[in-house]
VEXVEXLO-551698 format. One line per field, with one value per residue (C-alpha): x, z, y; residue number from 0. Coordinates in steps of 0.02 Angstrom, whole numbers, plus 50000, padded with zeros to 5 digits. Layout:
u <- X|... .
w <- Z|... .
v <- Y|... .
seq <- NUM|... .
//
This chain:
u <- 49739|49655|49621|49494|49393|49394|49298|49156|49009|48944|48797|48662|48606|48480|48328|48319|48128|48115|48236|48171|48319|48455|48625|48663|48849|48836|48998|49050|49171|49236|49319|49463|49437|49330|49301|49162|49163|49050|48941|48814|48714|48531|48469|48312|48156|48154|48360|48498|48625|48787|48930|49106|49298|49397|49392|49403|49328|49179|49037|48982|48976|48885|48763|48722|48708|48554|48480|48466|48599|48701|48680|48776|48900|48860|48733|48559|48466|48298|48157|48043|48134|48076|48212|48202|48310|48305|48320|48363|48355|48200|48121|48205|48135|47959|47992|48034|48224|48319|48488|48527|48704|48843|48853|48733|48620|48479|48422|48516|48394|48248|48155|48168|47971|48022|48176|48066|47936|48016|47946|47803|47708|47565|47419|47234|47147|47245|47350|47500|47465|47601|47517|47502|47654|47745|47645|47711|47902|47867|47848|47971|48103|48041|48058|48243|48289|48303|48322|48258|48108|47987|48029|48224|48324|48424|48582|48560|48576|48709|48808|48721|48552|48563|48609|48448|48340|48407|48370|48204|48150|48207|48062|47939|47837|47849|48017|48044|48240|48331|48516|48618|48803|48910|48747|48829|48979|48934|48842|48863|48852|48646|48609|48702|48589|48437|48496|48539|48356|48274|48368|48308|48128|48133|48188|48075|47945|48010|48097|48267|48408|48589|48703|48873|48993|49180|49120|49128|49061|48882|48915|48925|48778|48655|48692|48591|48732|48872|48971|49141|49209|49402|49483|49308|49268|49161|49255|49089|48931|48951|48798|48863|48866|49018|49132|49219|49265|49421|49401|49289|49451|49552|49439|49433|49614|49663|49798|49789|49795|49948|50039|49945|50052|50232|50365|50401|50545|50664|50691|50801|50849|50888|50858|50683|50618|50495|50463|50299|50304|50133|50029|49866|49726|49559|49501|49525|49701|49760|49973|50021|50196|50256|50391|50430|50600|50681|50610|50478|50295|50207|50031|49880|49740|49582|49403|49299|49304|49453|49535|49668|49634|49597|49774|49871|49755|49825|49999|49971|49931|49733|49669|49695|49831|49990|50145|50302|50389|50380|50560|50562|50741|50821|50756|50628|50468|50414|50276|50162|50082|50056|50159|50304|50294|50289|50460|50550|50492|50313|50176|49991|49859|49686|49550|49432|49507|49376|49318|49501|49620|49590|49511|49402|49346|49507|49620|49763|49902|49853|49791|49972|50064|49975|50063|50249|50256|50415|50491|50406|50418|50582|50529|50410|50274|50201|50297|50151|50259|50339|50194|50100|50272|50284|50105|50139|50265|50178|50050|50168|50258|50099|50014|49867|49731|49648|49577|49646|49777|49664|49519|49455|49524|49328|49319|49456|49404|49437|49588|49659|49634|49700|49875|49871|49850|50010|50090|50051|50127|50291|50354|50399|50514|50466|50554|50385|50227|50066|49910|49750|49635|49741|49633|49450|49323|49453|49461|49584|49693|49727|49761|49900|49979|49977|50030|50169|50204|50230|50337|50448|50442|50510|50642|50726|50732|50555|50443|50267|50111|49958|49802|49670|49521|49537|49614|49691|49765|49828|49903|49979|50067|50109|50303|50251|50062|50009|49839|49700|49583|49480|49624|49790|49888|49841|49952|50119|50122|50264|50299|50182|50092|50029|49853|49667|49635|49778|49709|49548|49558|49656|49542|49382|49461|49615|49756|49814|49757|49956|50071|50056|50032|50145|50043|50126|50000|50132|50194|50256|50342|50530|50558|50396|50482|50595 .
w <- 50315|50236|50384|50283|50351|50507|50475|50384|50474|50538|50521|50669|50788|50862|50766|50821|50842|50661|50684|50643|50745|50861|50936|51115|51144|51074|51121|51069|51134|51103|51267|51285|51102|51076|50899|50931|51038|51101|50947|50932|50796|50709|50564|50496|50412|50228|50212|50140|50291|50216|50319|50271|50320|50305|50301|50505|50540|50632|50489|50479|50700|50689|50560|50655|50800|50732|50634|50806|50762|50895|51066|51114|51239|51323|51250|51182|51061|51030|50892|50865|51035|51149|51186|51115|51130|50993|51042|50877|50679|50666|50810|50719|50541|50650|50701|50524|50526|50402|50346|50180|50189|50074|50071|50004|50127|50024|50000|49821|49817|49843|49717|49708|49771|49888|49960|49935|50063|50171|50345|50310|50153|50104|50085|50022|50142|50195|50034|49993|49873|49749|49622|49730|49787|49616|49573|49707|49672|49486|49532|49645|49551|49395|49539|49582|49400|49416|49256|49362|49359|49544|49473|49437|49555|49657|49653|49445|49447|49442|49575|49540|49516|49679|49757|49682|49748|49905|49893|49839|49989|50110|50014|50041|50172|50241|50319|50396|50426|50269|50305|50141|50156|50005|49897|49719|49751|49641|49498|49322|49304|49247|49390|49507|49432|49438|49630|49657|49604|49699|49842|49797|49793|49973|50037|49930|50023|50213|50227|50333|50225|50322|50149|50169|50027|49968|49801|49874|49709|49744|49913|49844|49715|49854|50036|50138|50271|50305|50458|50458|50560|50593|50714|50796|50817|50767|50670|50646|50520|50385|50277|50110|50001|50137|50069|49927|49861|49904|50087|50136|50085|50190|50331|50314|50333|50430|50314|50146|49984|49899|50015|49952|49785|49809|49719|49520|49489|49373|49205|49138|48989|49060|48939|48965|49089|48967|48779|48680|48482|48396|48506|48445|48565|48497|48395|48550|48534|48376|48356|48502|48547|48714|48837|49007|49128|49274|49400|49310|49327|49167|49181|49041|49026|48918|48947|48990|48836|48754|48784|48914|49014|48857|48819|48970|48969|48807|48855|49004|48878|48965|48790|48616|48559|48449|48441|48350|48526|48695|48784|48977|49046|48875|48847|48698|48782|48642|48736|48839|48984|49163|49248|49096|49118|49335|49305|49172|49300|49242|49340|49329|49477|49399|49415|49496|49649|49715|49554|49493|49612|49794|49844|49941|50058|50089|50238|50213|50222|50046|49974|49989|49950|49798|49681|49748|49791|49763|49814|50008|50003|49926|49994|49922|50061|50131|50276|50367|50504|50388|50280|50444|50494|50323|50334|50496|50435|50288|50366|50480|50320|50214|50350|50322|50469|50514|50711|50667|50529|50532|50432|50270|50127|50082|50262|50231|50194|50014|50026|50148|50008|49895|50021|50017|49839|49809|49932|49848|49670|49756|49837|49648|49683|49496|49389|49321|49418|49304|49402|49336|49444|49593|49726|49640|49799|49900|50066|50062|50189|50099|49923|50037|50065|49906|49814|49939|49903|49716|49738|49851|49733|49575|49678|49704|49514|49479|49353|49373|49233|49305|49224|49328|49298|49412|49345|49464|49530|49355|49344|49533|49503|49336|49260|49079|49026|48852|48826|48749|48613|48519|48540|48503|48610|48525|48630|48752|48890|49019|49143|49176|48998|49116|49175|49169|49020|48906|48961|48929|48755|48703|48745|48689|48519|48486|48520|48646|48675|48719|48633|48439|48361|48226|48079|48207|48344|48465|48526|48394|48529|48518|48713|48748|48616|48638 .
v <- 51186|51339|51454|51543|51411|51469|51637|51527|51517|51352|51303|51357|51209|51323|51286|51099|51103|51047|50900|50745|50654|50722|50646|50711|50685|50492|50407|50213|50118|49912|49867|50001|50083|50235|50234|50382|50528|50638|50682|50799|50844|50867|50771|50897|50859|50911|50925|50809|50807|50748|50653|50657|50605|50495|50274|50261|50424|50319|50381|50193|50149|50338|50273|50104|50211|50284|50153|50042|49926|49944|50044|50199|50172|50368|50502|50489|50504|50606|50603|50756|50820|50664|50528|50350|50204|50056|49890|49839|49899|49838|49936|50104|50046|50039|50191|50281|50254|50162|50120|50083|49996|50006|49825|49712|49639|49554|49356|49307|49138|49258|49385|49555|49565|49431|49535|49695|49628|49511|49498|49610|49513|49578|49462|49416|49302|49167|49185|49297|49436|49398|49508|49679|49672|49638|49771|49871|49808|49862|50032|50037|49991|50134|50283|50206|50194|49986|49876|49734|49617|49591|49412|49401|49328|49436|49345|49337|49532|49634|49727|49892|49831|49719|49896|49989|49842|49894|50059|50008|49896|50043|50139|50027|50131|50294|50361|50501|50483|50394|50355|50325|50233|50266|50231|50262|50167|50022|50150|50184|50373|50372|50256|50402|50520|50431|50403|50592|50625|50511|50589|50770|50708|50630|50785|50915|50769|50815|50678|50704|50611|50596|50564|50478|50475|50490|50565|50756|50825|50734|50790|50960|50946|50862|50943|51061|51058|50932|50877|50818|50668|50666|50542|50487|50674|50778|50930|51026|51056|51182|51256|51170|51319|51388|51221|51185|51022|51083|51156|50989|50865|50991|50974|50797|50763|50917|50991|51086|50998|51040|50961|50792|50767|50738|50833|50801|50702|50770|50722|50568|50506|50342|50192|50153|50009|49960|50000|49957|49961|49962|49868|49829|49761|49688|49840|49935|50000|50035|50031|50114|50135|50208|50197|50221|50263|50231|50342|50416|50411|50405|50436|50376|50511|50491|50485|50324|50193|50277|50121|50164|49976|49894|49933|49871|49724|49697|49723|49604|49449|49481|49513|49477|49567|49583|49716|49733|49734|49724|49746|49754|49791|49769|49594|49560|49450|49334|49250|49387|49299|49377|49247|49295|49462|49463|49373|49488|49617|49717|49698|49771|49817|49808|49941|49797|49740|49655|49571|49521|49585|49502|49344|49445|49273|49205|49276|49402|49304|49202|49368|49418|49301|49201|49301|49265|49090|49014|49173|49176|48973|48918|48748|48636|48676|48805|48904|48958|49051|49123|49177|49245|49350|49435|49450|49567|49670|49704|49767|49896|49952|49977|50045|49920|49933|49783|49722|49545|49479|49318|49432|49413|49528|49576|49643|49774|49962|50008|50084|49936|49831|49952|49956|49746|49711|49826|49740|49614|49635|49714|49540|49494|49646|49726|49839|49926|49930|49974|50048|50089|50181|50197|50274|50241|50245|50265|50400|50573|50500|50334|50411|50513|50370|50287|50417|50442|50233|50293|50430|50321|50158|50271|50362|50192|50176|50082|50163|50158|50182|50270|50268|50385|50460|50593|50737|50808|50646|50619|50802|50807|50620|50621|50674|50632|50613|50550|50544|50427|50449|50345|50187|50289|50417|50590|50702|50694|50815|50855|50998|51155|51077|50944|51032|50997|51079|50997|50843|50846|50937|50806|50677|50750|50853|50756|50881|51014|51198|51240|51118|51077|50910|50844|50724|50556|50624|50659|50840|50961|51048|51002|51014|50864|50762|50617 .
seq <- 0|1|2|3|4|5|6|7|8|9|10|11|12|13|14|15|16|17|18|19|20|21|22|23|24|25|26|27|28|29|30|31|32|33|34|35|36|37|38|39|40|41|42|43|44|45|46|47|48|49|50|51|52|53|54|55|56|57|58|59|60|61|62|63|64|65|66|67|68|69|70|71|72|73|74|75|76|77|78|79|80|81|82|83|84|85|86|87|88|89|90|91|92|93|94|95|96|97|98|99|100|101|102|103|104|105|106|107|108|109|110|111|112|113|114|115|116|117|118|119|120|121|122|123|124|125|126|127|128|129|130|131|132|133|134|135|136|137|138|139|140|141|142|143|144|145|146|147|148|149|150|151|152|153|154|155|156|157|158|159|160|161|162|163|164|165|166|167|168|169|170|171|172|173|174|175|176|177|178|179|180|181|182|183|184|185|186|187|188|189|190|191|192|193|194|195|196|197|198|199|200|201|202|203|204|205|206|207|208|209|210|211|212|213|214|215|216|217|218|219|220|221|222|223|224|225|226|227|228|229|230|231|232|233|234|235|236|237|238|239|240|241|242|243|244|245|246|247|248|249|250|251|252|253|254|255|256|257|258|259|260|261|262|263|264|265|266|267|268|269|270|271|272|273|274|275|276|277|278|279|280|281|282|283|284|285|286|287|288|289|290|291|292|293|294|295|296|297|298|299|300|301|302|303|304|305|306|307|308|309|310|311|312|313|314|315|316|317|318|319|320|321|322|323|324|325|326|327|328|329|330|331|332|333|334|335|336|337|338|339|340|341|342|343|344|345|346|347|348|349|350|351|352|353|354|355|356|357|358|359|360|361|362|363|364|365|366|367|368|369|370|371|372|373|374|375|376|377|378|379|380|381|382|383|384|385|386|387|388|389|390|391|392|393|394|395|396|397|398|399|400|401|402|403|404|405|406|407|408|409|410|411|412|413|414|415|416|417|418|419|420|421|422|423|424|425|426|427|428|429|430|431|432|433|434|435|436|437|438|439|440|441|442|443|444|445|446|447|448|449|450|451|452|453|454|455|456|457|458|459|460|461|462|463|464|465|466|467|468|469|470|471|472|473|474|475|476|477|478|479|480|481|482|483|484|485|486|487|488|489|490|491|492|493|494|495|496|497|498|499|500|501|502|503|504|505|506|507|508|509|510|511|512|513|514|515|516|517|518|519|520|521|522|523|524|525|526|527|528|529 .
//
């Protein structure tokens, strides 16, 4: 880790007469676990308090500890200096505490004025005052930056909007604490900004806000001060402007960056795993031809809507689509069909996990093995056993953390699911493994050992496609990167022309600042060129 952190200052618990809410060495514990120890910290009126580390850190039994939803197991904790114990959530949302969750917890038969005011209707006589408080939801749902109607169903809307309405209801009356869990995660970028903003205006309003998020560069734009959890511990509390993006990961996973990214393979001109010729995909991709090797990690840069997933889709037989050829481990495949490719050896983990990757209400054992069938049950039923014993070492080999194998895949952190849908695609035992998005809301620690997954899965001889949105993820993994533009690959980059700024010239201009471009659109530098 950066010992430059060290000599930064942290920031001063002294002036604690202004905190809205303190924790006085709040420990929890579930029979002989301790998943939280000894925590102390303020949470001050008119400040965004942000909480980071890791998935398992204990952010989320931290947050229910001071929402009232469960009770501490030692400590205390105090409000405007005075101790108070909650009996429940409710009894903290009484007393100006709430939790917004980063899952959904709303009524999807209900309205969104019915969620909005549920248990605490407003009425007019002996008659509910539907009007005021549609009225009320109406203008709630403007200051959050929600598309929804007081009168549209809440299980009609989408994902994002059901979170806003969330957001919404925990508005309702006056707060003076406002805990938000992962809030954006669901988002489109103008909902995050309409969120950031409403975020800024609760605390310019006194309002204390304790903000929890992976996304470290909202971290950085919103936080007064943030605290890092490591382990169950508390690390410490920094005045924000003393962190970078940077120094908080570090802090978060106890070591320095550059060790995250594992070392570039070297080249090979092996006969490629899988070749592409002038694939075309639903006026979204336009010929594209690519290949990739044996032990190589090609990565797929671009920016949102260049068509980078548009284009595997395609390959995968998941759109309309048509190419000259596709040839995986030397053999032509006439008919392009999941199930077709999967056997000739080419698999693909979508961006959406939850939406299209993992039956996120079925157990684990199903989850994993779904895909590879025949292969876990050469028998015409189902080996149970059998299924439940892979399903445990699995587990131990992925390092998947779970309190029970009998859970639901939707109860898994992200980047447990993340860990069990790969597992997942590598019981066909394939010869090229496609991933787009590969640590999207996913915790420091977890991408760590994903990317370490990759780097072991090509040094056997795989190859593996990454498409990632996050540069530096897409720089560290990547031995060859063309990049997207507009529904063609504009540029090919390899070695020390692999870097931030190649990659994102190309995809906004259409070339490279350091390596020409022939007319074809690839590299006019004879050293990227194949």
């Amino acid at each position: 880790m950066n010992t430059s952190l060290a000599s930064y200052p942290l920031a001063s618990a002294a002036n604690q007469a202004c905190a809205a809410l303190q924790a006085d060495s709040l420990s929890k514990t579930y029979g002989q676990i301790t998943v939280l120890s000894d925590i102390s910290l303020d949470i001050r009126a008119g400040e965004v308090h942000a909480i980071i580390g890791e998935n398992g850190a204990g952010k989320s039994t931290l947050m229910k500890l001071l929402s009232g939803y469960i009770a501490p197991t030692q400590g205390r904790l105090l409000m405007d200096g005075k101790p108070i114990t909650f009996g429940n959530a409710v009894e903290a949302e009484d007393a100006g505490i709430v939790l917004v969750h980063q899952e959904i917890l709303l009524a999807p038969d209900l309205s969104v004025a019915e969620n909005l005011f549920l248990g605490r209707e407003l009425s007019r006589g002996l008659m509910v005052d539907d009007a005021t408080m549609n009225r009320r939801t109406a203008d709630l749902l403007a200051r959050v930056g929600s598309t929804a109607r007081p009168r549209d169903r809440v299980g009609d809307l989408a994902l994002a909007q059901r979170q806003l309405v969330q957001i919404a209801r925990a508005l309702l009356d006056d707060r003076k604490v406002v805990i938000l869990d992962e809030p954006t995660a669901v988002l489109a970028n103008d909902e995050v900004e309409a969120l950031l903003d409403i975020v800024k205006m609760l605390r310019d309003h006194g309002v204390a806000v304790l903000y929890i998020s992976h996304r470290l560069d909202e971290v950085q734009a919103l936080a007064d001060r943030i605290t890092v959890l490591r382990d169950g511990r508390m690390i410490g509390t920094w005045q924000a402007a003393n962190l970078s993006q940077r120094e908080m990961a570090e802090l978060m996973v106890g070591r320095e960056l550059a060790m995250l990214y594992p070392h570039k393979r070297p080249p090979t001109e092996a006969a490629p795993l899988l070749s592409v010729t002038d694939l075309s995909v639903d006026h979204r991709a336009d010929r594209v031809s690519f290949n990739v090797r044996p032990g190589e990690v090609l990565g797929i840069g671009g920016m949102i809507g260049s068509g980078r997933t548009e284009l595997i889709e395609g390959l995968m037989g998941l759109r309309p689509s048509n190419a000259s050829s596709v040839i995986v481990n030397g053999s032509e495949i006439k008919h392009r069909s999941v199930r077709t490719l999967m056997d000739a050896g080419l698999v693909y983990l979508t961006e959406d996990r939850k939406g299209k990757g993992l039956l996120l209400e079925e157990k684990l054992c199903p989850n994993l093995t779904l895909q590879a069938l025949d292969s876990v049950n050469p028998e015409t039923v189902i080996n149970k056993a059998a299924e439940f014993a892979l399903l445990k070492k699995v587990v131990a080999d992925y390092d998947i953390r779970v309190r029970s194998l009998q859970l639901e895949a939707g109860k898994l952190s992200g980047g447990n699911q993340q860990k069990l849908l790969l597992a997942k695609v590598m019981l066909t035992n394939p010869l090229v493994v496609i991933i787009d998005e590969p640590t999207r809301g996913i915790d420091i620690g977890n991408k760590d050992q994903i990317y370490d997954f990759i780097d072991a899965m090509v040094r056997t001889g795989k190859a593996c496609i990454v498409i990632s949105s996050e540069m530096p993820e897409l720089v560290g993994l990547s031995d060859r990167v063309l990049v997207m533009r507009a529904g063609r690959f504009v540029t090919e980059l390899r070695g020390t022309d692999i870097n931030e700024k190649n990659v994102v010239f190309a995809a906004t201009v259409g070339g490279s600042e350091d390596v020409g471009e022939n007319k074809n659109g690839r590299s006019g530098n004879n050293k990227h060129t194949r």
